[in-house]
N, C-alpha and C positions, 0 to 999 in steps of 0.2 A: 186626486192627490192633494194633500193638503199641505199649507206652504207653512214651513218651521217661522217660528215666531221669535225677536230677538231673544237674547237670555237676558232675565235678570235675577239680579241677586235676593230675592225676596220670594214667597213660593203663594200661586194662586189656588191650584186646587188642591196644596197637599195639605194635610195634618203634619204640622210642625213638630207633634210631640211623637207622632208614629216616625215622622224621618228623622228624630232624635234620638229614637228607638232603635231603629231599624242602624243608623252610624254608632252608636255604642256597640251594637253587638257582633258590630265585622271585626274581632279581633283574632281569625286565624290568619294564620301564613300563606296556607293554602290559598292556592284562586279557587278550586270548585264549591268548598262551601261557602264563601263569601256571596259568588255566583245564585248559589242554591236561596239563600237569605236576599237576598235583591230579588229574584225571581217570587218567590212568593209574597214578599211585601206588592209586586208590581199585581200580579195572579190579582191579588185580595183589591187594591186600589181599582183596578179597572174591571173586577169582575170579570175576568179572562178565565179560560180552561186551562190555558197553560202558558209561561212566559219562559222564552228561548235565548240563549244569549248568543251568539256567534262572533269569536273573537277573530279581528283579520291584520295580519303582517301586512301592516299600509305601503309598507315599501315593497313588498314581494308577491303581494294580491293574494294570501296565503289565508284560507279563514282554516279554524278549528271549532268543535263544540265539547267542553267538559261536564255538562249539566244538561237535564233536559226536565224542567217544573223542577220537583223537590227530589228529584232523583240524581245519586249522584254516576257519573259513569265510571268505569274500570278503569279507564284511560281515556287519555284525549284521543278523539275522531278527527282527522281529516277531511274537510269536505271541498268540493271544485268550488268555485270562484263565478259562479255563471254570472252571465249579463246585466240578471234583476240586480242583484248583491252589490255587483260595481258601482251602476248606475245609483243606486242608496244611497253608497259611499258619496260620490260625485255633487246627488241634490242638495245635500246636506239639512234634506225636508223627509216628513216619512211616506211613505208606500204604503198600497194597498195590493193583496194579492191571493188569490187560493193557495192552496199548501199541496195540491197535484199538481202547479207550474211549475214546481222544484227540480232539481235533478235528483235523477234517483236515488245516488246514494246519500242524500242527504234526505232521503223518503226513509230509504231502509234503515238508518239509526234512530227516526222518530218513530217508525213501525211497532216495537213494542212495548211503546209506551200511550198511545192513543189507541182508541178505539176504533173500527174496522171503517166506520161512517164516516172517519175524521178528514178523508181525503179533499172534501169539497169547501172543509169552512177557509172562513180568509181570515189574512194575515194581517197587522199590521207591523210594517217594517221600521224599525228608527235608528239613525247611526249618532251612536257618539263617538264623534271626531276627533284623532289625538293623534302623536306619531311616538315613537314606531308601532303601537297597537291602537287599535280603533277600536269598538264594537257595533256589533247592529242586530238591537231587540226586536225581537218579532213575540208578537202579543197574540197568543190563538184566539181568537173568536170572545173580543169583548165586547161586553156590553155597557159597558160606559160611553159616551157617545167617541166618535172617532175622531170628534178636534178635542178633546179631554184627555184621550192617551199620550201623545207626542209630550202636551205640558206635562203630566206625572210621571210621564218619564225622565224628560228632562231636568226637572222638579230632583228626582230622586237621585238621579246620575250628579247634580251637578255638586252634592254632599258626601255623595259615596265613591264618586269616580277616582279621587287622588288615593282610594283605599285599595281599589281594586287592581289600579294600573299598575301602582308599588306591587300587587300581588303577581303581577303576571310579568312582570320586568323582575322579579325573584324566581321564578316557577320558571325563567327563560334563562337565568345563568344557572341556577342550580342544575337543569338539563343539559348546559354545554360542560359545565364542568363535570360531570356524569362519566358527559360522554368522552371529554377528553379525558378524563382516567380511562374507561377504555379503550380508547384512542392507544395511550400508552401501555397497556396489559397487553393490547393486539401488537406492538411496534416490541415489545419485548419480546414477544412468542415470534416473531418474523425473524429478530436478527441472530436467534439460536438454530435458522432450518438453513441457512447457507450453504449449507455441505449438498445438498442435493436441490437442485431447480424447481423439477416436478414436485417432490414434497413441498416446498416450499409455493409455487403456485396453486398446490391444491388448499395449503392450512390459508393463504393471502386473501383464495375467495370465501371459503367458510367466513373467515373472520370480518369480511367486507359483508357478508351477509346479515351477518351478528350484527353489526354496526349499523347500519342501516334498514334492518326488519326487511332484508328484499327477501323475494322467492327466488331469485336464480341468479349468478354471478359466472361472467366469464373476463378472465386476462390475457386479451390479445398483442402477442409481442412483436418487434417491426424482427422483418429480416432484411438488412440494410443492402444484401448482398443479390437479393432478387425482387427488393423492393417489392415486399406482399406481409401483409399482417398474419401472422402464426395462431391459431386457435388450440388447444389442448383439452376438452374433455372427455368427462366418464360415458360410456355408454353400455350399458350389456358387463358393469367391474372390468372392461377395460379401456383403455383414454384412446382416446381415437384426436387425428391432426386434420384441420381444416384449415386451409389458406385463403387469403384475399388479396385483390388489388389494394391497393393502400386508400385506392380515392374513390369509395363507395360508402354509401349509406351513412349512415350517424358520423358510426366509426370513424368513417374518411373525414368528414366532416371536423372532427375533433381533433385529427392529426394534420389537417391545413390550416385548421385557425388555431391553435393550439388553446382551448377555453374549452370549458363544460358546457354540455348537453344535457337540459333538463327538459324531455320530453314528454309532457306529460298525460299526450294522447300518441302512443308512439308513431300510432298508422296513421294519422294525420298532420304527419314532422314532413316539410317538401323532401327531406333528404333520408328518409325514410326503406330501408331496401332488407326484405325478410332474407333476402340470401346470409345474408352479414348480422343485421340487428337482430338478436336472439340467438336462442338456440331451436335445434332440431328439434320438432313438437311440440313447439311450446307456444302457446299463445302468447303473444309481446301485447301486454296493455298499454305496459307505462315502461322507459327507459331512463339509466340516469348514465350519462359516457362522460368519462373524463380522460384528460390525456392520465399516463405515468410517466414521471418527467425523473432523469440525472441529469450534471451538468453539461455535458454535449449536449442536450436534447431531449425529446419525447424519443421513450424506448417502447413505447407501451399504448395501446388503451383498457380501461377498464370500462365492462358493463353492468350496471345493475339493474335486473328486470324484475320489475311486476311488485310493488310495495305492499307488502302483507298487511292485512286490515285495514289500509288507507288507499285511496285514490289514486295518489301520488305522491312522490317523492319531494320534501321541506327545504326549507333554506337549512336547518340543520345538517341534513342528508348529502345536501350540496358540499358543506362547508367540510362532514366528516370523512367524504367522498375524495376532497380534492387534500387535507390533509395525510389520509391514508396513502394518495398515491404516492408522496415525497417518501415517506416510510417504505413503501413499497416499492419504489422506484431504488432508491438505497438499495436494499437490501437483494434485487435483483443482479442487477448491478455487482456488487460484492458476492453472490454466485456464481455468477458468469466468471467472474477474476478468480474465483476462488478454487474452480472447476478450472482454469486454464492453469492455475496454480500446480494443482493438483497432475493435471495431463503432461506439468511439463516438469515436476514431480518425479511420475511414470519414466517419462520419456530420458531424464536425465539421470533413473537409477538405471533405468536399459543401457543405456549410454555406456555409464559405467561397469556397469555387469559387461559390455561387451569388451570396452576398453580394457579390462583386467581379464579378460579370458584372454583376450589377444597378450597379454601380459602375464596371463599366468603362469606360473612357476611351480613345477612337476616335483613330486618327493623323489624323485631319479635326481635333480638337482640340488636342490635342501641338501640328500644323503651326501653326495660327492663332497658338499661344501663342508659339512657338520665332521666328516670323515677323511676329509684331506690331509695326506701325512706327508707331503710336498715338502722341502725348506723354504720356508718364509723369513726370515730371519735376516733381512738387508742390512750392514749393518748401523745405515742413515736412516733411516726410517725414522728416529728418533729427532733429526736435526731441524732448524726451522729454514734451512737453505737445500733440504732434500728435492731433487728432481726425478717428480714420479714417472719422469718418461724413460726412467732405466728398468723400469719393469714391465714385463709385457702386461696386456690388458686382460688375460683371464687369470691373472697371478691377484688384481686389485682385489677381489669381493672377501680373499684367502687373509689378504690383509687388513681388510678390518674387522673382519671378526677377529683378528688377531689384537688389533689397536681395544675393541672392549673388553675383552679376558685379559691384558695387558695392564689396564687400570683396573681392572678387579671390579668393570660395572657389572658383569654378566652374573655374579652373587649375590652383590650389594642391594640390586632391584630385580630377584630371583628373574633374570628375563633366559628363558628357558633355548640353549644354542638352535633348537631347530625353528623356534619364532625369529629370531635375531638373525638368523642365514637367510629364512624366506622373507624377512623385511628388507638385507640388504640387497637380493634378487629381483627383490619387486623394482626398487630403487633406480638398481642398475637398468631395469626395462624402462623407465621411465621416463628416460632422458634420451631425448631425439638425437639424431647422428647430423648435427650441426657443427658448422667449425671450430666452435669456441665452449659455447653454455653446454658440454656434451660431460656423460660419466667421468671422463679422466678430470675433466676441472671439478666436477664433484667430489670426486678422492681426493685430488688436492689441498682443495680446503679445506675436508676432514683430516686428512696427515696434519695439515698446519695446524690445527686447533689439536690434535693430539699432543704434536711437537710444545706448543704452547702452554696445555696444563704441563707437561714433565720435566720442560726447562726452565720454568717463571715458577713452578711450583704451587699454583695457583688453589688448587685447592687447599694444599698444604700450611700455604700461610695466610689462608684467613680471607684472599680476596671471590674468590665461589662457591658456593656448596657443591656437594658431590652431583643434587639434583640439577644445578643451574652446567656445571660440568657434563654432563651425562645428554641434557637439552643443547649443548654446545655442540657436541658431537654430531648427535642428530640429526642438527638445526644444519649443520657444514656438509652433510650426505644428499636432504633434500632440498636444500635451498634454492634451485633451482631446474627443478623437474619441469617437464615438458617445454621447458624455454623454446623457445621460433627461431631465433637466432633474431628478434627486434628488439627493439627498447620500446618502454612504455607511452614516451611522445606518438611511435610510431600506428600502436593500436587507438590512440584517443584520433588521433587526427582523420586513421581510415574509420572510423566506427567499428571498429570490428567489432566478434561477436563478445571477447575478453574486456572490450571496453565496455560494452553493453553491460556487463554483468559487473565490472569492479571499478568503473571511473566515477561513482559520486563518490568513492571511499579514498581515491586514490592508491598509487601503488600498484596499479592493472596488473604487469607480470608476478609481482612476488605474494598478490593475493591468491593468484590461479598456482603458486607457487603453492604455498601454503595449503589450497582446497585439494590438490594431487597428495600431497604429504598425509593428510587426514584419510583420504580415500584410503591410502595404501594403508595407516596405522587400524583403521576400521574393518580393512580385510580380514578374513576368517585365518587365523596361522600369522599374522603380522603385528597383532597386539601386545607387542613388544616393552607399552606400559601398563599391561592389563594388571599385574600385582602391583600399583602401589594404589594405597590409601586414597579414596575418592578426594581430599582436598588438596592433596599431592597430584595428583594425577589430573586436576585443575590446574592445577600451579605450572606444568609441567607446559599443557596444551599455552597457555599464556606466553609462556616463554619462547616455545617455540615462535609464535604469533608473533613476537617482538625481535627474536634472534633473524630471522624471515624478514620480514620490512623493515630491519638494519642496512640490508642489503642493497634497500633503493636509495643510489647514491645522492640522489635530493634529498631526503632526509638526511645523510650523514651532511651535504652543504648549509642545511636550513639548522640543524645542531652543533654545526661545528663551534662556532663563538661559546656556548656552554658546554660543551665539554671542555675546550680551554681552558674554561673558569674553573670549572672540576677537578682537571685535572692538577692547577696548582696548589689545590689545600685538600688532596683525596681523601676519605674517611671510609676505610674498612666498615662494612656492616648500615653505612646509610644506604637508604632505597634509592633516594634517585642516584647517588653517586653508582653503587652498584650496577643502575641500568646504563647508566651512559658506559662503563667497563666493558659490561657485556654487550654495547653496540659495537664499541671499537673494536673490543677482538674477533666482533663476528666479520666487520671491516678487513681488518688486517686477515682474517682467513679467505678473504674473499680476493683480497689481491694479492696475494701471496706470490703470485706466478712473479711479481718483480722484484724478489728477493732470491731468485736462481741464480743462475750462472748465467753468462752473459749468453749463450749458446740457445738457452730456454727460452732468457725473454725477446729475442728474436723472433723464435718459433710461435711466442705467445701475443706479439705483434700480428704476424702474419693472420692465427688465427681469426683475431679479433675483427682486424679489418676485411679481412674475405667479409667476416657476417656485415661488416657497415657497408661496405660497398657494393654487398645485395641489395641489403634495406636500400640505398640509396637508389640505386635503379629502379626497385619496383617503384618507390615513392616519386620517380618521376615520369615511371609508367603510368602514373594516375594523376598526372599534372601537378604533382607539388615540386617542392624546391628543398631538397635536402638539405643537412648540415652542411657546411665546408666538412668535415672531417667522414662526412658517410659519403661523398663526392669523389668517385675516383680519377675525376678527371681534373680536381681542382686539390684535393688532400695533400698536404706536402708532413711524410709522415715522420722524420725526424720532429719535426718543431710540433707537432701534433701530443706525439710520444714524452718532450721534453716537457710540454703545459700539465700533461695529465698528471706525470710523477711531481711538478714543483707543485701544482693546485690541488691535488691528491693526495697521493703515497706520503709525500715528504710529510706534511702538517698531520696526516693521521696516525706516522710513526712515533714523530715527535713528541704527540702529547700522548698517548699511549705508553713511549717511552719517560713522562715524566710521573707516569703514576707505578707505571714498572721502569726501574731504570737498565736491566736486564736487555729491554727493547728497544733502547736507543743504538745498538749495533745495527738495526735494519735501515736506519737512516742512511749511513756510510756506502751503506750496497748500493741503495739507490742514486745515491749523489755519483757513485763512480760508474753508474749504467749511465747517468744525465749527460756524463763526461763522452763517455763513447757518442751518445748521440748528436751533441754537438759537432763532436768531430767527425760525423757521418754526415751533416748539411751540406758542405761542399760536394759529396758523391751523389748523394740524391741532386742537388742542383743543377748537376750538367746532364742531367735527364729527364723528358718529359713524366710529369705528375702520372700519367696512364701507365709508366714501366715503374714507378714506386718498387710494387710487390716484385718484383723480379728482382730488382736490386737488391729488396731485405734478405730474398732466398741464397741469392748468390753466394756463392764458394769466395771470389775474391773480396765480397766484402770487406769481410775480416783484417785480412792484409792491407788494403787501403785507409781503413779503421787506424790499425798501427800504427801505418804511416804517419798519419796528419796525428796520429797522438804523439808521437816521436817531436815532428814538426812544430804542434803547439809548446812541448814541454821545451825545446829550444828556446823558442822565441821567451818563455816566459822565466828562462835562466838569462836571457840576453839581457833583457827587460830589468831585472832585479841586477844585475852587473852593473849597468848602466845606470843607475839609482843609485849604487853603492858609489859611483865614482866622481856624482855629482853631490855627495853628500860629505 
């Protein structure tokens, strides 16, 4: 072996005007023919048969051949990295060697370009040392003497090398960037096959094939739930399931350390295991395993076996390998969500379809309703102080088909009497048999908003259109379907399934409110807005949406300061002033029950608190701490009764009443129900908070009521005498 000789900048055995020659004329872009032109100037300098370049990834010990003499090849060659090759790199002097010490395959790409004899001549090896790419010339069988080649090599490299490195540091991004446009061609074909796994697994490996020039691709996915890696391929056109331990072979391998596996003798990897690494019949040469990674984790491995036309598998291969899984890893991912999406889809149209058969409404009923020749005709029904508990409950569904032919909607939005009877049928099914949120307080609020377009006149003068009118009605019938008899704190705090589904939006019950409304308006026979005009019938669904979350009384708290504002300078026909209208009176339909007789809101006491001080028990069946007011062993329900009408009722009449002054009478009602319940503190006080409800039921209430009203109106004539006489 001959020991390399400093470099200098001066040249001893070359022809100065041939390597002046020889640097003018490396003007392509290309590496191979630059390659080809160096190679035969060296050929010719040392009298060689043939001169070899072999380029190597100094960081990745990765050599390739694009040339061989003055021939160019199709593509770059791959070849193994053996011992001689390293060791070249390492002397930084040149070798000597025959040319059947090689590795094979680096025989068989010289095969048919030498002659059959060729196997015995020797080599001479020389590396020019660089980073990231190096080379090492090998000179076939020259005859110029053997300390003579090394210098004309070096000679010639040390003028042409900044030509050739530029060439291959260009030939090395132009192929990433190649491939990262395929990269992205494959990751756009991936996030369009979601809707199904399996297609989606099978286009993932083609495409991982395509990208990496392998012969076989398989994506093994974890099953978290029996801890074994899932296999899925073709066999015979049809895909047959292979499972694993998770901690076997490569694979396992890849999924305990989470980092790629570039195997490039796969049978001689320690961790190497044919059960797992490959497939069924297939001879595994070379492997490349990477995890497939989402953000929890590896969900995945990928394998690539056996690199077509090459050796093994490139720092490339690596790099496109561990990109594709992120792409892959997504996209999988977003299947699996997509697929549960779907299942539960499925599961919640079944859901429905069963809820509304158990609700369904029989054309034996429709007819009865559609046909009813009863006296309907109460003749309060009209009033905003009507008490629907004077009508029995199978007289209600009579009356409001009567309340829409009444205003003349059943015309105006051709909504046909036998959709309009099985929409208020569905309605009536709809609503649970709980104390309070149940069908009669549904009617109720529809009566009130009936009462309220035909005694405010509201459509008439300018302050709603027929359609915001007609959404009003609507809005008052389902506003609170399926109610539990909880409030909305109460779902967020247990998790329930309604919080699950509607607390990032807020509003939990009157969104599940609103999604029963839709269900039923979607039913077959219930599309009761199906004639009007598609951006009417937007307009429509909106309204309702906002007539609906009027109703959560934290919105009307967190609104009330502007409606105030609103309400002092109102403008007929402006948008937002209109919305906040249409909050209020969807308000004032909703509590309505405290503009009865005094007899009702008693009764509507009662109801309300049964439902609180269920909530309240369960809520402390599961360890919380309820309101004071859902507490029935601490509620003290006059002064409960008196906070809600003065922080409530009173300021929502009020300013309601200043934008209609028609409805400042409801303020009066309620200040003299405030009155009664003051004067009911004393009778609730001389009895424990657990007999509250017994007391509101009570027959002598009432008398005792009188009484202390009698008693205050005394004292407060006494009071004013006694002022007068000091005055």
């Amino acid at each position: 072996m001959a020991t390399r000789k400093s470099r200098r900048k001066s040249v001893q055995n070359s022809d100065p005007g041939k390597i002046l020659d020889l640097v003018m004329s490396l003007s392509e872009d290309n590496c191979a023919p630059l390659i080809v032109k160096q190679n035969n100037y060296l050929k010719e300098e040392c009298n060689a048969e043939f001169v070899i370049q072999i380029i190597v990834n100094t960081e990745r010990m990765e050599a390739y051949i694009e040339a061989i003499g003055s021939t160019l090849l199709q593509r770059k060659y791959n070849i193994q990295m053996p011992l001689k090759l390293i060791e070249t790199l390492k002397s930084s002097g040149d070798q000597t060697d025959l040319l059947n010490n090689f590795e094979t395959d680096f025989q068989t790409i010289l095969a048919p370009y030498f002659p059959k004899d060729s196997s015995k001549k020797h080599l001479v090896l020389y590396p020019v040392i660089d980073k990231p790419f190096s080379v090492i010339v090998c000179v076939v069988a020259p005859k110029t003497s053997e300390d003579a080649v090394p210098v004309i090599i070096r000679e010639c490299f040390l003028f042409t090398w900044p030509t050739l490195k530029k060439a291959i540091s260009l030939e090395h991004e132009c192929s990433l960037k190649q491939k990262c446009q395929q990269l992205l061609k494959v990751a756009k074909r991936l996030f369009t096959q979601v809707a199904s796994l399996e297609t989606l697994l099978k286009i993932a490996m083609e495409q991982a094939k395509q990208l990496t020039k392998a012969e076989y691709c398989s994506v093994m996915l974890v099953d978290a739930y029996k801890m074994e890696l899932v296999d899925s391929f073709k066999q015979d056109d049809k895909y047959s399931e292979r499972r694993f331990p998770m901690d076997i072979g490569i694979a396992g391998e890849v999924i305990k350390t989470g980092g790629l596996i570039n195997a490039k003798s796969a049978k001689e990897h320690p961790n190497y295991d044919p059960l797992i690494d490959g497939l069924p019949g297939i001879d595994c040469k070379t492997i490349l395993c990477f995890p497939i990674r989402e953000q929890t984790g590896i969900i995945g491995v990928g394998q690539l076996i056996n690199k077509i036309g090459d050796p093994y598998f490139d720092a490339m291969d690596e790099e496109m390998a561990l990109a594709f899984s992120v792409y892959c890893g997504i996209c999988i991912i977003h299947s699996v969500v997509y697929q549960k999406i779907q299942e539960a889809h499925i599961r919640n149209t079944l859901a429905i379809e069963l809820v509304m058969y158990h609700m369904k409404v029989g054309d034996a009923e429709v007819n009865r309703l559609t046909q009813c020749t009863g006296f309907h005709s109460h003749p309060h029904l009209t009033s905003l102080h009507f008490n629907p508990r004077a009508l029995s409950l199978r007289e209600l569904p009579c009356y409001v088909m009567k309340i829409f032919v009444d205003l003349g909607f059943e015309k105006k939005f051709n909504i046909k009497s036998q959709k309009l009877a099985r929409f208020i049928l569905y309605a009536k099914k709809g609503y649970r048999d709980v104390p309070y949120h149940n069908w009669l307080h549904a009617f109720n609020v529809t009566q009130w908003a009936y009462a309220a377009l035909v005694n405010f006149k509201l459509v008439q003068q300018g302050y709603l259109t027929e359609l915001q009118a007609l959404m009003y009605l609507v809005a008052g019938l389902v506003h609170d379907l399926d109610h539990r008899g909880t409030t909305n704190s109460f779902h967020i705090q247990g998790q329930t399934t309604l919080a699950a589904l509607y607390s990032s939006e807020g509003s939990v019950m009157e969104r599940h409110h609103l999604a029963q409304a839709m269900c039923i308006l979607n039913t077959e026979g219930c599309d009761i807005l199906e004639s009007l005009p598609r951006k009417d019938y937007d307009r429509a669904i909106l309204m309702l949406r906002d007539y609906i979350l009027a109703t959560d009384l934290s919105n009307y708290f967190k609104n009330l300061s502007e409606y105030k504002s609103i309400s002092q300078d109102y403008l007929k026909g402006n948008r937002a002033h209109v919305s906040c209208l249409q909050a209020l009176l969807m308000n004032a339909a909703d509590l309505s029950d405290q503009l009865k007789d005094w007899a009702s809101v008693k009764k509507t006491a009662a109801s309300v608190l049964t439902e609180f001080f269920k909530q309240g028990d369960v809520e402390k069946s599961r360890g919380d701490l309820p309101l004071l007011m859902m507490d029935r062993e601490k509620c003290f329900i006059p002064q409960l009764e008196i906070q809600f009408m003065q922080t409530t009722c009173v300021p929502l009449f009020e300013t309601l009443g200043r934008i209609i002054p028609k409805a400042t009478v409801c303020v009066k009602i309620i200040e003299s129900h405030i009155e009664r319940w003051e004067a009911a503190k004393p009778i609730f006080a001389e009895v424990p908070a657990t007999a509250g409800l017994s007391v509101l039921m009570s027959q002598e209430l009432d008398n005792l009521i009188e009484i202390n009203l009698k008693e205050m109106e005394k004292l407060r004539l006494e009071a004013e005498a006694a002022n007068e006489e000091t005055t």
